[in-house]
N, C-alpha and C positions, 0 to 999 in steps of 0.2 A: 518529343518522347511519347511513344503510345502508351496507353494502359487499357485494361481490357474493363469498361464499362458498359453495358451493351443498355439499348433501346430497349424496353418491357412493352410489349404490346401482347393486349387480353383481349381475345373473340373467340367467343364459344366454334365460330366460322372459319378459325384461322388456320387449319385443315381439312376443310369442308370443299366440295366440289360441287360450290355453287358461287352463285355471281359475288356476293358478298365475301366469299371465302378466296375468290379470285382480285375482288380491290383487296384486301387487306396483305393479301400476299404481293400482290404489284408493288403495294406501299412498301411494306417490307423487303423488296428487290431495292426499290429505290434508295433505301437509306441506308443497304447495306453497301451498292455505289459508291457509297458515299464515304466507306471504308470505318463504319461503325457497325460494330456488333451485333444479331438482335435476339432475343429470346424471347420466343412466345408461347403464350399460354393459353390455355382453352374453356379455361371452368372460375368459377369466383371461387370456389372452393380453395386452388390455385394460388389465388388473389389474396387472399387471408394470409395465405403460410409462406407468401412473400413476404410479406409487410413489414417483418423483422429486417428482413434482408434486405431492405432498400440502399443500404451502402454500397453496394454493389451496382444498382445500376447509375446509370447518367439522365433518365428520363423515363416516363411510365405513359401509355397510351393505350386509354379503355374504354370501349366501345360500351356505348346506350344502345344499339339497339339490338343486343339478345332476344330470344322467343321468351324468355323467362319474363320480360319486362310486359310481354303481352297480356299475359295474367294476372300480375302485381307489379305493376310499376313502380308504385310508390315503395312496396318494398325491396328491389331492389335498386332503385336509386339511394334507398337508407341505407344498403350494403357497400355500395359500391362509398356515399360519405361515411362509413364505419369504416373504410382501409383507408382512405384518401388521410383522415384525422391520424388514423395509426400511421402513416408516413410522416404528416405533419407533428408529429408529437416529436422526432427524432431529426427532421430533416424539413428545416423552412424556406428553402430553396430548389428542392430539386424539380425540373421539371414535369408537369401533370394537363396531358391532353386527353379532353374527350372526344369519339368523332361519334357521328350518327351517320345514318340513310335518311330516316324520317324524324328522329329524335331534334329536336334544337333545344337553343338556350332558353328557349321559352319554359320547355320542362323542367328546367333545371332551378332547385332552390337558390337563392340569393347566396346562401352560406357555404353553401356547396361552390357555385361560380368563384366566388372570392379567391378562394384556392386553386384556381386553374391558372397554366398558362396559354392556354386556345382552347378553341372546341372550337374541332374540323368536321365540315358536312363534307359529305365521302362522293366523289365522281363532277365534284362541280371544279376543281383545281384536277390539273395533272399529278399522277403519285412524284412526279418529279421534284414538281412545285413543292410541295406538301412535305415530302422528303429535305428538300433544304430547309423549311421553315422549323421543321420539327431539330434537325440539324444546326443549326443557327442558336436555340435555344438552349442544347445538350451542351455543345461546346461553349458556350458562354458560363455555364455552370461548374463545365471541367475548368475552366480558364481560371475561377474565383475562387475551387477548392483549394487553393496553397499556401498559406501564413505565407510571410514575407522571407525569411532566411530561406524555410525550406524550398523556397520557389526559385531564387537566387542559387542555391546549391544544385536545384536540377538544371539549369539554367549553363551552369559555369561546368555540368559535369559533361552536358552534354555538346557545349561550345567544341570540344575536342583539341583546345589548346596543350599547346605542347610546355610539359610541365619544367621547369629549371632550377623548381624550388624543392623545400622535404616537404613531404617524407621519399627518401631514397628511391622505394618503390618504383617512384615516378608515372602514377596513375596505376599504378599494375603490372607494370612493363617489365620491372625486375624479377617479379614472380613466375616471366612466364620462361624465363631461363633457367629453372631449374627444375625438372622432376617432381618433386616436392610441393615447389614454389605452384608447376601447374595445377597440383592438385588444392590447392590453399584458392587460388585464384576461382579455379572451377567451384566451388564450396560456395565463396561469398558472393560471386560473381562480379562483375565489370563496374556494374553503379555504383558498388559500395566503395572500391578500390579509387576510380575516378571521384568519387566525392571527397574523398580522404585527403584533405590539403592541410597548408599552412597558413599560419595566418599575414604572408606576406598580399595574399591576393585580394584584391581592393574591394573589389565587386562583389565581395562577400561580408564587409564591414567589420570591424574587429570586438571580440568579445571582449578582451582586456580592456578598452576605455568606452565600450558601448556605441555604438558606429555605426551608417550604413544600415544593410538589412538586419542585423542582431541588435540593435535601438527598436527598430521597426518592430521586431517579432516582439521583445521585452515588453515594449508601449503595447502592444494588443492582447498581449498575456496578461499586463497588470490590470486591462479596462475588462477583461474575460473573468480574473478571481476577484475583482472588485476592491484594490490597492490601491496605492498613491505610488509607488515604484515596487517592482519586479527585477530580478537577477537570475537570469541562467547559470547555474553551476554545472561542471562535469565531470568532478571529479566524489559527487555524493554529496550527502545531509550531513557527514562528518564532517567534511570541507565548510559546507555552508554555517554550521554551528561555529566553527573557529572563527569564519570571517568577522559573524556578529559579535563575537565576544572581542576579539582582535579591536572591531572597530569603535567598542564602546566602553572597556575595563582596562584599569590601570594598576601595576602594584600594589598591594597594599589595600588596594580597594574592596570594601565587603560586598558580597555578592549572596542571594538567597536562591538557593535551589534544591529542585524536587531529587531528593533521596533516588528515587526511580529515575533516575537522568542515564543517558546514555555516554559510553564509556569518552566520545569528543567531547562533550559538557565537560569533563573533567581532566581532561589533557589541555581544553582551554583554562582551566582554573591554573594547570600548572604551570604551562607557557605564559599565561598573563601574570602572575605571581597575587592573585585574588586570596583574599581571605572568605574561604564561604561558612556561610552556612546554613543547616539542611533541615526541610521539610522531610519528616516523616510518613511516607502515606502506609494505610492500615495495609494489611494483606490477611489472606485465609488461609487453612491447612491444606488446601490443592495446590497451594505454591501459587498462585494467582494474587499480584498485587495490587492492593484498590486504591481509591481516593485517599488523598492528602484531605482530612477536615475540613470544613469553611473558616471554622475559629482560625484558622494556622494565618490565615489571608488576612491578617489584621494589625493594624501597627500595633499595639498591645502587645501580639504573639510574636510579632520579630523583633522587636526590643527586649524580648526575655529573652529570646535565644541568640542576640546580639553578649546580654550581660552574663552569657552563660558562658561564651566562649573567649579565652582571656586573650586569641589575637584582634578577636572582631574590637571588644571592650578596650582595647589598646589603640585602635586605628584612630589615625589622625581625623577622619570622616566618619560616622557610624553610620552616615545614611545609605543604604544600600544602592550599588548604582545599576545592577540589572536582576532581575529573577528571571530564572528562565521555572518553565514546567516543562514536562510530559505530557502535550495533550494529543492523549488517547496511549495507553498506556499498550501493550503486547497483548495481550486479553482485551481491549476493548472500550476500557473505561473512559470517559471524557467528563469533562467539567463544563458547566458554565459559565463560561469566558466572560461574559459579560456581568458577571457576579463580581470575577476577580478583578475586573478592570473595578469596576467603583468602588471597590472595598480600598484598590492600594491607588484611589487616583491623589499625589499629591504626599503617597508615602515611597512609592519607586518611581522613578520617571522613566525606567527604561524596562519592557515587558517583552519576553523570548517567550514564544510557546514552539516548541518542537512538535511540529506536527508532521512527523515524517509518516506515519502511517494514516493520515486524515486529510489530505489535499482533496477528497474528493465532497466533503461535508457543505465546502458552499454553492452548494449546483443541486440542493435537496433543501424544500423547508423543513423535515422530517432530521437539521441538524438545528433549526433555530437558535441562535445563542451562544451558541457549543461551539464555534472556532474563531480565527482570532481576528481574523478582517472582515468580521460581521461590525458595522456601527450598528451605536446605542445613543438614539436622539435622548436617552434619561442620562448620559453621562454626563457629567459636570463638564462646563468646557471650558471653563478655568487653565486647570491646571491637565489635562487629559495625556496620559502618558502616549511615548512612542514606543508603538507595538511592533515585533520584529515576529514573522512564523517561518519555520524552514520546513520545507516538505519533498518528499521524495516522491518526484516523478514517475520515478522505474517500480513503485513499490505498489500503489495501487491505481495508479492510473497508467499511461501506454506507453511511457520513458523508455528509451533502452538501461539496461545495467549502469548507473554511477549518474543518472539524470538526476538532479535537483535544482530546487529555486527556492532565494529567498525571497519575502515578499514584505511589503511595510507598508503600514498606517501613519500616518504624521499626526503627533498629539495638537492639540492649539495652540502651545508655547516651543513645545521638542519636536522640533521637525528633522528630517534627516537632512543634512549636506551630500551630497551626492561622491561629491569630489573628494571630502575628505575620508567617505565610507570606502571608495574606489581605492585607497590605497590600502585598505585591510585585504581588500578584495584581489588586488594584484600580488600582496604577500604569502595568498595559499593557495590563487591560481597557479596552472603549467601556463607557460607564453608556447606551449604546442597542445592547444585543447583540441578534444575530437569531435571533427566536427559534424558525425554524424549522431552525438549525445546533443550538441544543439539545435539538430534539426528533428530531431525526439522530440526535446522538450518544448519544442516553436510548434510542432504538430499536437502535440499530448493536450497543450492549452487549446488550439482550434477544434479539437472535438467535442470540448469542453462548451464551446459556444452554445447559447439556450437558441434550440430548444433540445440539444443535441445531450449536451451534460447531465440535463435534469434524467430524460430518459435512460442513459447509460446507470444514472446512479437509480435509479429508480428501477430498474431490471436487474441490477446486482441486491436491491434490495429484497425484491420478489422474490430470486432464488434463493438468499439463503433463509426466508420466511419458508418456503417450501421445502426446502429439505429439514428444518428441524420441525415443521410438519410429518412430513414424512419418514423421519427416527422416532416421531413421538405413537405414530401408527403400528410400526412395528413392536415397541415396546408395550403398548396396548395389546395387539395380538398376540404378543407371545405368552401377554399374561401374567400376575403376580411371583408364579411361581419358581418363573424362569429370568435370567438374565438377559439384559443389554445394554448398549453404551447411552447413554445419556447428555443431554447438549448443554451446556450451564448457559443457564439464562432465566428469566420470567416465566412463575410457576405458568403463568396461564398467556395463552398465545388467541391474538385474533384470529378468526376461521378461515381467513383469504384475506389476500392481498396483503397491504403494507404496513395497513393501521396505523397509530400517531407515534409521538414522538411520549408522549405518557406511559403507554406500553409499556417502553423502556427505562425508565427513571428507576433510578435506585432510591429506596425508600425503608426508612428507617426501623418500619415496624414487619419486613418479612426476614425472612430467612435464609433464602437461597445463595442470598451472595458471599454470607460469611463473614462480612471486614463489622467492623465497631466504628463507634463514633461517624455515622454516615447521615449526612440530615437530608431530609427529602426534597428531591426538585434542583439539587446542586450538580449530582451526576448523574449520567445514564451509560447505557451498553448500546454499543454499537453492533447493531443485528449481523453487521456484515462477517463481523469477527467470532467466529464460533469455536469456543472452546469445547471439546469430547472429553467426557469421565466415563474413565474405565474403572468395574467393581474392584472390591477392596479398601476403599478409606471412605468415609462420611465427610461431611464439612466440617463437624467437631476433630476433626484429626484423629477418629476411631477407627483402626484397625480390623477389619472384618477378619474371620479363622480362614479364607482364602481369597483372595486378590491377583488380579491379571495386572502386573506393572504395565505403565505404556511404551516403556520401550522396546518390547516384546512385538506391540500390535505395529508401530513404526518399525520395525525392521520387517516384520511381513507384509505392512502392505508395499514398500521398500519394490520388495522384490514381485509382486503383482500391478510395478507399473504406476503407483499412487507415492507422493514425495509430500511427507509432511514440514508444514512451516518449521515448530517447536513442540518439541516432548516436554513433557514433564514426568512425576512419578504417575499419579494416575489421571493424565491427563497430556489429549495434543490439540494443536492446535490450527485450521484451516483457515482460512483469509476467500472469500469473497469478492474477488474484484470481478473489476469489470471486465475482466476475459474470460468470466467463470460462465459454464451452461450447465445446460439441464445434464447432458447425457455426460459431464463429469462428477456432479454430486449424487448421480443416483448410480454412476462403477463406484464412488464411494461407498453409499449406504450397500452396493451386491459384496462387493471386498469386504466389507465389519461382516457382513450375513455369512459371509466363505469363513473369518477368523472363528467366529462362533461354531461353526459346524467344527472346522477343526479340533479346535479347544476341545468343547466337548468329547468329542471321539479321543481325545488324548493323542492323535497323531505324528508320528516321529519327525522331528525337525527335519530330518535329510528327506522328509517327504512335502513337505510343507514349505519350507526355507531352504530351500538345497546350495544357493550362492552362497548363505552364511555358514550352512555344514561346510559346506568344501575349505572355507578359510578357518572356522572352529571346528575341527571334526571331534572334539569333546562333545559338543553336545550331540551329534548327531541321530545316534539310536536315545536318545530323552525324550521325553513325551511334551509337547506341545506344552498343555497343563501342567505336567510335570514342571517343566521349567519355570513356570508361572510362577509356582506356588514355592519354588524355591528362593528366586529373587523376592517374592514377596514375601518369606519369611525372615527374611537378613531385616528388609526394609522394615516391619514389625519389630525385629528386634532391636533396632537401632531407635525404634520411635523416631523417623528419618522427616516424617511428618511435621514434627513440632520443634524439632533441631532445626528445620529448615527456618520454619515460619519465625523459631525464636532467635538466631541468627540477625535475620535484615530488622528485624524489632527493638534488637539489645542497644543499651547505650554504649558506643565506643569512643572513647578518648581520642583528641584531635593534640596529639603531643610535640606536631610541628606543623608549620604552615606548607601544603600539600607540594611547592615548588622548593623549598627548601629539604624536604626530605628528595626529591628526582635530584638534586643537587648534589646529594650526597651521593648517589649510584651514578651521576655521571663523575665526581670525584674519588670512587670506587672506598668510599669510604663506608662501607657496606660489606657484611658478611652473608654465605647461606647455613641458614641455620635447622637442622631437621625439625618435623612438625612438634614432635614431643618434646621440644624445649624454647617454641617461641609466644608463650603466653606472656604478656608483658613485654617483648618487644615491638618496635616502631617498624613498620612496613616501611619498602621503597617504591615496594611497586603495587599498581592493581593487582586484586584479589580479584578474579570474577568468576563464578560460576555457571559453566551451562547446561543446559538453561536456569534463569530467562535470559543470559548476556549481561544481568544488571553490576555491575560492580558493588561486590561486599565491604572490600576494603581500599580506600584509597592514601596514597602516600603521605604519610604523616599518623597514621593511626594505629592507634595501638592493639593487639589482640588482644581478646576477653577468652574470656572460658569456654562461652556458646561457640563463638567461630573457631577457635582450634578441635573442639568437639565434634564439627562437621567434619574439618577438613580430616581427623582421622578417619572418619568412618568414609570418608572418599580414598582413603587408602588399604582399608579394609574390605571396600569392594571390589577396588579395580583388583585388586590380587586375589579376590576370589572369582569375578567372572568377566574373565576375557572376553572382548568384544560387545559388552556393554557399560565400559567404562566412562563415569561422570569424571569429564573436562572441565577444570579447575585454572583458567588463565592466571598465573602466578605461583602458581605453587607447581615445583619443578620437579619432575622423574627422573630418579638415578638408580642405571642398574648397575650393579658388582655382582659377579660371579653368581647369578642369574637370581638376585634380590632385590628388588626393586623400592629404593627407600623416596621420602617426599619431602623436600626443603622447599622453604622462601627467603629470598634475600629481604634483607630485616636490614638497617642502621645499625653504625659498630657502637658498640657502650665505651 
């Protein structure tokens, strides 16, 4: 199977009509013979704004003897080791020749040599010669880029076996019988089709019991994130969160988890039939939820809220058999893991941190601490619990869609079984996984390899340092007296570069972040996750006299091409990964400068937003601001602000154990009851709001005052402005003769 990697070779000479310009071109004939690619280049300058780009080629060969070097050798030879290091920062294998005329290794620094794989003196070998040598080395490097599965899948795709088994398709072949089918086939093309197998084929080793090359890639992935076992999932972090819960909770059993848990964390409470109970973490009036306390992490604080709750206080067992958390919250928040591990070493033996948005934190010192398969030589090793993280492949690192993996630490006494955890594992796997999610996730961890990973995360970290740089320059410019969006984060930002991990600590005695009870040096903010505030609300949840909601700036930058993560009220939110560049966070920052001018000018929608005129032509001739200030006046008057914040705050009554109230909706013993009459009844289903996703209500809980209070005023708005309606998961929309009323199904009394 070819790929296009081509040979770099850099001489000022390498279009030049002279003798020197005539070896390098020979050379260059010859290795293109040789049916490799070559791109050359002519200037160091060149050579710099490579250096990024080194993924691209298969080998780099850079000539010492320019005119340049005539004048200053020494500093160009310290150019030429200033790219050579910038390759090596990202790529500790690929190959690196130098050749000369008169130059040799004698010139050459020790530290500099070490990094080579030859240096060629020019006209003493044939370009032939020189050309396989250089050849020999390129392909030996292509040969060893391919984790194990993924190698095996090109392997078997390219064998051209004729296929017997599913999928149906049969490599492609059924696709290309129809019309349709051709056009489907041409779209994804032939590799992807021919990799698309079952899991009947040997040579590709089987996911379900771990086999073969999917052992192989798993073993290199766990020694890559620094685990004791690894598991490819392909069907998401929702999957992988069942598995762990599946594999370690039992009826009846109490379980402690983070409030801000994702909606699987609590589909497994219901399916395992767990008794939990929950960590509160603070939140602000941006709608932006923070840290869970440190006090919370302490057997003290879960033993009260074991005797607070009369199914926990009833269980035959009190001791909590898993906690899971949230680390890294939707905004960014994370904890110090290695805090929580010794505070509950010996009070929980079984530790889930959900890191589905943080797989990238152990391949940076700049996460020290902060995630969950970092050891801590100060932990007690007694009793050291087993730590479980689930993390989403696809989400910040290079997974396709539905990649995840769970990953574990083995405590000193709770070590994981392998075999018995494999049968949790085979009970929310398909026995038809795709298999090209696990050649995703066998790839996503090898580029993860140092010195590769560090770099990745360490360039996603640069840019989103630079762009809230570069928000904070404009809002400078434009001056006190004028408006801009603003990046939530640390009042004061290092001048370049990445700066430490201190930067970011949330700390007790400022302001910015809003939450209470936050002790200093337990959390910080992850730079990569940048939340935008849009004017109108303060962090005290004060209503300015006019306000640009965000769902406004989301739906136009929408249509200019820019797809935001999550809105909030005043506030969205962008992610940072490592497919982010320069030249898309600054069509961000030109797109917020375009909504600005608009704004301002008061601009009619259908000039501005003309996709969303055309489906709301209500608002069409409205003014940009206008509209603004209209949503933003409902939002004022609802005080939507502090409804929100006091909602996920409020205390709610847990009036049946979460699996026994789904019991009742699947024995339809369960009515739907309109919003203005279900204060005081028992939910069947999640409640959840979006944004953030987080569930408000789950099954078995009773409604309060604060959350039926929202949930009107989510019906209050969707009926006043079409096309910016807040999605409420569980609470159900019924039109009659064109009135749109809002129930949830509630437990019968």
């Amino acid at each position: 199977m070819k790929f296009k990697f081509p040979v770099v070779i850099i001489d000022e000479d390498f279009r030049s009509e002279n003798i020197s310009g005539s070896g390098i071109r020979d050379l260059a004939d010859a290795i293109s013979a040789l049916d490799f690619e070559i791109l050359g280049l002519t200037s160091f300058g060149d050579l710099r704004s490579f250096a990024p780009q080194a993924s691209r080629a298969c080998c780099f060969v850079l000539s010492i003897d320019d005119d340049e070097f005539a004048d200053g050798k020494q500093d160009a030879i310290a150019q030429i080791d200033e790219f050579i290091r910038a390759i090596r920062q990202r790529n500790a294998d690929i190959p690196i020749f130098l050749y000369g005329e008169t130059q040799t290794a004698q010139q050459i620094p020790l530290s500099l040599l070490r990094e080579l794989h030859g240096f060629i003196h020019m006209f003493e070998d044939t370009p032939e010669f020189v050309a396989r040598y250089i050849v020999r080395e390129a392909q030996k490097y292509l040969n060893a880029l391919a984790p194990p599965f993924f190698k095996a899948l090109m392997h078997y795709a390219e064998d051209s076996s004729y296929s017997w088994h599913c999928p149906g398709h049969s490599g492609g072949v059924a696709f290309l019988k129809s019309p349709v089918g051709q056009m489907f086939h041409q779209f994804f093309g032939e590799n992807m089709l021919r990799a698309d197998v079952c899991n009947s084929v040997d040579e590709l080793g089987q996911l379900l019991d771990h086999t073969g090359p999917v052992a192989e890639s798993e073993l290199n992935a766990a020694r890559i994130f620094s685990c004791d076992h690894l598991f490819f999932v392909t069907n998401g972090t929702s999957t992988s969160n069942k598995i762990v819960w599946h594999a370690n909770v039992s009826p009846g059993d109490v379980v402690v988890v983070d409030r801000n848990c994702h909606k699987s964390v609590l589909h497994s409470i219901i399916m395992t039939g767990a008794i939990p109970v929950f960590l509160r973490p603070s939140r602000n009036h941006y709608g932006i939820i923070g840290p869970i306390p440190r006090h919370a992490f302490t057997a003290e604080h879960i033993n009260q809220l074991i005797e607070a709750n009369p199914f926990a206080r009833a269980a035959k067992v009190k001791k909590p058999k898993i906690l899971t958390l949230t680390q890294s919250t939707y905004d960014g928040v994370i904890y110090n893991v290695e805090t929580i591990k010794q505070q509950l070493t010996g009070v929980i033996d079984t530790l889930h941190f959900d890191e589905a948005w943080l797989p990238h934190a152990s391949f940076h010192e700049f996460y020290q601490k902060m995630y969950a398969m970092e050891g801590d030589a100060n932990q007690p090793s007694v009793a050291a619990p087993l730590v479980f993280s689930t993390q989403s492949t696809h989400k910040l690192l290079a997974g396709l869609s539905q990649a995840s993996q769970i990953l574990v630490k083995d405590g000193s006494q709770h070590k994981l079984d392998r075999h018995r955890f494999n049968e949790s594992y085979l009970m929310h796997s398909s026995t038809s996984p795709q298999y090209s999610i696990i050649a995703s996730c066998d790839v996503a961890a090898a580029m993860m390899e140092a010195p590769g990973g560090r770099a990745l995360v360490a360039e996603s970290l640069t840019e989103a340092l630079d762009f809230r740089r570069a928000m904070r320059k404009v809002d400078a410019d434009l001056g006190e007296d004028d408006w801009w969006f603003q990046v939530w984060g640390p009042e004061t930002l290092c001048p370049s570069g990445i700066g430490e991990q201190a930067d970011w600590v949330i700390r007790q005695d400022e302001q910015w972040h809003g939450f209470e009870q936050v002790e200093t040096g337990f959390n910080m903010l992850d730079p990569i996750k940048a939340t935008l505030m849009t004017p109108g609300l303060n962090i005290q949840g004060d209503f300015a006299a006019t306000g640009i909601p965000a769902a406004i700036v989301s739906k136009y930058l929408a249509e200019h091409g820019i797809i935001i993560e999550k809105t909030g009220l005043y506030s969205f939110f962008i992610m940072f990964t490592i497919g982010i560049t320069k030249g898309r966070w600054n069509s961000m920052v030109t797109e917020l400068q375009q909504f600005k001018d608009d704004y301002d000018h008061n601009l009619p929608i259908y000039r501005v937003m003309p996709e969303f005129a055309a489906k709301h032509p209500e608002y069409a001739a409205i003014g940009l601001q206008d509209l603004c200030q209209s949503i933003h006046q409902m939002y004022r008057d609802y005080d939507v602000a502090r409804v929100t914040t006091d909602m996920y705050l409020s205390e709610v009554e847990m009036a049946m154990i979460p699996s026994q109230a789904w019991a009742k909706m699947t024995d339809k013993a369960v009515e739907r009851v309109s919003v203005d009459e279900i204060e005081g009844r028992i939910t069947a289903m999640l409640v959840t709001p979006y944004p953030p996703g987080i569930p408000l209500m789950v099954p078995g809980e009773r409604f309060n005052t604060t959350v039926v209070k929202y949930l009107k005023f989510v019906r209050d708005f969707n009926a006043r402005f079409a096309g910016f309606e807040t999605y409420v998961h569980g609470l159900i929309a019924e039109t009659d003769g064109g009135k749109t009323e809002y129930f949830v199904d509630v437990v019968m009394e």
